[in-house]
Backbone as CSV, one residue per row, in Angstrom:
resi,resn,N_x,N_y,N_z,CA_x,CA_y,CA_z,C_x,C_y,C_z
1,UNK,-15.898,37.063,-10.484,-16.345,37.003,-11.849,-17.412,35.919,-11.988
2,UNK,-18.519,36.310,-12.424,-19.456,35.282,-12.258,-19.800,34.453,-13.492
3,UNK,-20.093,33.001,-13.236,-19.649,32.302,-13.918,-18.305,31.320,-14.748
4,UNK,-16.997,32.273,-13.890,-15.619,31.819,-14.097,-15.761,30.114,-13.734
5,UNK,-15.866,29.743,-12.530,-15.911,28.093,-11.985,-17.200,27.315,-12.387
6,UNK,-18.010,27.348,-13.507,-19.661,26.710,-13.505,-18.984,25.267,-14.410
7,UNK,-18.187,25.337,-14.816,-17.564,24.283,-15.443,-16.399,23.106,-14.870
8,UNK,-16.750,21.782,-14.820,-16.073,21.237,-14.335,-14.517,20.825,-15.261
9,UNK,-13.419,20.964,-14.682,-12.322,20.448,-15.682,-11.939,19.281,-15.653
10,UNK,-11.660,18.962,-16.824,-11.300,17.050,-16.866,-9.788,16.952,-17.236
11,UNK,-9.333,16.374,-16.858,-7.834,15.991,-16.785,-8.227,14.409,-16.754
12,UNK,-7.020,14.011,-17.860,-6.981,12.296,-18.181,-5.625,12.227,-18.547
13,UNK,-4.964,11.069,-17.850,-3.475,10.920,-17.972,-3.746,9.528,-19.231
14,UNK,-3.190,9.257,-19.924,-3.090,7.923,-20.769,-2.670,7.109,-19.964
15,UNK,-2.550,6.104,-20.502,-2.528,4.488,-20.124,-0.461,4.685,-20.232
16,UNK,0.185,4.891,-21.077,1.334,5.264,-21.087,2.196,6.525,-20.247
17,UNK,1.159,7.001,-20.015,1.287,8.121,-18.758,1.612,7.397,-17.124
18,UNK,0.663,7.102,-17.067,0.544,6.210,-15.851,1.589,5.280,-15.267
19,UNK,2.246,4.354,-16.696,2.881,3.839,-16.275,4.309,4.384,-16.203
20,UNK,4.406,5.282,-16.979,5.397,6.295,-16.533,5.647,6.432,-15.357
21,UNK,4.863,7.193,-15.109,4.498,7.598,-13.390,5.243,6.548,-12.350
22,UNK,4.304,5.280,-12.500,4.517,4.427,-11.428,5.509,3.922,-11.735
23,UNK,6.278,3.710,-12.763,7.807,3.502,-12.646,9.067,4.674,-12.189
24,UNK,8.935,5.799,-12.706,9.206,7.097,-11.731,9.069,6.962,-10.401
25,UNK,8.381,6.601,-9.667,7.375,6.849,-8.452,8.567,5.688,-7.428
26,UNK,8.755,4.507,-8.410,9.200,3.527,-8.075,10.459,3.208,-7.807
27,UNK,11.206,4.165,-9.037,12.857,4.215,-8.855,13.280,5.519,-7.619
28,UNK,12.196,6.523,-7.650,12.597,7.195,-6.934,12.185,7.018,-5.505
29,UNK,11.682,6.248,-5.110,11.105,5.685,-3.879,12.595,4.449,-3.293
30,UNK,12.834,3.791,-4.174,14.163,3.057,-3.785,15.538,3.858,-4.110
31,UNK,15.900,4.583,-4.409,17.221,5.634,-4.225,16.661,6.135,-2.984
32,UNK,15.381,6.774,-2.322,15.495,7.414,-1.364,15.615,6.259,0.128
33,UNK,15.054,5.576,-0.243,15.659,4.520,0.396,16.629,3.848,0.796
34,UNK,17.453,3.910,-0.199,18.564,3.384,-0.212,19.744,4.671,0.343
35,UNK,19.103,6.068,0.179,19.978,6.579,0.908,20.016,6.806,2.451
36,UNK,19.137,6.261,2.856,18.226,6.703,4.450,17.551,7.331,4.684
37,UNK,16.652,7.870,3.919,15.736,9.150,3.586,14.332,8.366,4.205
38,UNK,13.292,8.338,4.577,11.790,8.313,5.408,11.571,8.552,3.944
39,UNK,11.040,7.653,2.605,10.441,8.044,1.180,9.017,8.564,1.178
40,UNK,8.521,8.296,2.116,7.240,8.956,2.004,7.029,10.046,2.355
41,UNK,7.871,10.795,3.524,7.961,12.013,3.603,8.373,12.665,2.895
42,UNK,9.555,12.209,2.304,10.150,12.974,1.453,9.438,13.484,0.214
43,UNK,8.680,12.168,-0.569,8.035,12.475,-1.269,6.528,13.843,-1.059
44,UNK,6.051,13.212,0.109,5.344,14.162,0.675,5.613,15.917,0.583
45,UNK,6.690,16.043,0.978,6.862,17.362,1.211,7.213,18.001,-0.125
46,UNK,7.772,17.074,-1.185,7.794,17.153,-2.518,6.511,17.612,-3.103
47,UNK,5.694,17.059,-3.322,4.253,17.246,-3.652,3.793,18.117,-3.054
48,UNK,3.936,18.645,-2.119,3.522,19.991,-1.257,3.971,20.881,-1.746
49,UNK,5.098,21.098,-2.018,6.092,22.284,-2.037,6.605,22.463,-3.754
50,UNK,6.690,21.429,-4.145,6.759,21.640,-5.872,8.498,21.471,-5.346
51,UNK,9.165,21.711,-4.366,10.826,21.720,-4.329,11.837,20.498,-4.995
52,UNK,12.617,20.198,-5.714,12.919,18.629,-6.128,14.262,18.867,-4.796
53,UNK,14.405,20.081,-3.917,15.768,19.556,-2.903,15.144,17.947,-2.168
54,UNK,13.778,18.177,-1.537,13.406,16.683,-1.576,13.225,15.836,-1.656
55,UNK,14.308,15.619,-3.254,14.337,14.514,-3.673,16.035,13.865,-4.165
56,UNK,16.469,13.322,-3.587,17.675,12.796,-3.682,18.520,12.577,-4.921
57,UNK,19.669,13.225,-5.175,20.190,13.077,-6.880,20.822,11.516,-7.041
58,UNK,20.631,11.184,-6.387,21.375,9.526,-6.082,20.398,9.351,-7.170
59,UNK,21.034,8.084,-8.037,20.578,7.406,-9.242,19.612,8.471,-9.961
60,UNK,19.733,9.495,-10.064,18.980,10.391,-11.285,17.787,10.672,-10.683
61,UNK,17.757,10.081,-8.946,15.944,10.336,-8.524,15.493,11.910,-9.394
62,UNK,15.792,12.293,-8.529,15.611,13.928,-8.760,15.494,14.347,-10.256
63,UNK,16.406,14.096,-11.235,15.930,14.317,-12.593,15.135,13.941,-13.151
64,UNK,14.691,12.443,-12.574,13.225,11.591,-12.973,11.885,12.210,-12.503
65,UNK,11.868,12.955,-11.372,10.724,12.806,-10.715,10.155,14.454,-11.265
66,UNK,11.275,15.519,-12.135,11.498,16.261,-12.519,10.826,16.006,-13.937
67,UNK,10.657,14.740,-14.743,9.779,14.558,-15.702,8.530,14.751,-15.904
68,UNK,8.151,14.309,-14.943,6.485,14.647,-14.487,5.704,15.427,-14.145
69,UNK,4.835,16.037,-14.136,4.529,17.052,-13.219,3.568,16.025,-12.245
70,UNK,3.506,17.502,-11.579,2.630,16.755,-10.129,1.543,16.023,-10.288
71,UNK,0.512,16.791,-10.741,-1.126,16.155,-10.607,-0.929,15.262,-11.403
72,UNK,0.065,14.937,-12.569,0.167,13.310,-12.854,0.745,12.509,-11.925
73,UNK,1.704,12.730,-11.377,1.725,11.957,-9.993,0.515,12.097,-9.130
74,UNK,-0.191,12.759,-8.682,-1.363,13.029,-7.997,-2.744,12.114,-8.396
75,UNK,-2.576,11.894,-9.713,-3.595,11.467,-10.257,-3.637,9.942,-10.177
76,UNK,-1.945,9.610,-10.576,-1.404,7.930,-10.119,-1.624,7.203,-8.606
77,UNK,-1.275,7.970,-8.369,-1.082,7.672,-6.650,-3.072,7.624,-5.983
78,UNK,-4.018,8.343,-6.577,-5.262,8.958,-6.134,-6.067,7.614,-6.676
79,UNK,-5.728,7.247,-8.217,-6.383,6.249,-8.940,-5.643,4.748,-8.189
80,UNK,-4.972,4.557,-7.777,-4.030,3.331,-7.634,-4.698,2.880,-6.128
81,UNK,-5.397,4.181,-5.451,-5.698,3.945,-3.932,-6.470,4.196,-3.957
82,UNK,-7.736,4.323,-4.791,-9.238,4.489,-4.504,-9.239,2.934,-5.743
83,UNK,-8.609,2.164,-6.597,-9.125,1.153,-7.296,-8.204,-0.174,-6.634
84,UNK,-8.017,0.101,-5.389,-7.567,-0.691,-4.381,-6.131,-1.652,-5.197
């Protein structure tokens, strides 16, 4: 269809978004931890797969990380490591 992609899309998380995120990001990074879980993989394969089995129900991880959607995590994690 020509002309469907000539437009770029903008996506902007708020300032209250964000920190959402990185507190999400944060509790669920230490439950997976704390259960013996590799958190970065885990998270990893999370973000790949959209699956929350990758994410541990210990302390509510899994229902938290279930708040968010992805590309706001995507967007946290992308902005946090390109503004050093």
């Amino acid at each position: 269809m020509p002309g469907e992609f000539e437009e770029t899309t903008s996506f902007q998380l708020g300032k209250d978004g964000k920190h959402k995120v990185a507190t999400i990001l944060e509790s669920v990074y230490t439950a997976l931890q704390e259960k013996g879980y590799n958190p970065v993989s885990q998270l990893v394969g999370f973000m790949i797969s959209g699956d929350p089995a990758y994410i541990t129900s210990y302390k509510d991880a899994r229902t938290m990380i279930c708040k968010v959607e992805r590309d706001e995590i995507l967007e946290v994690l992308i902005r946090n490591y390109l503004e050093g």
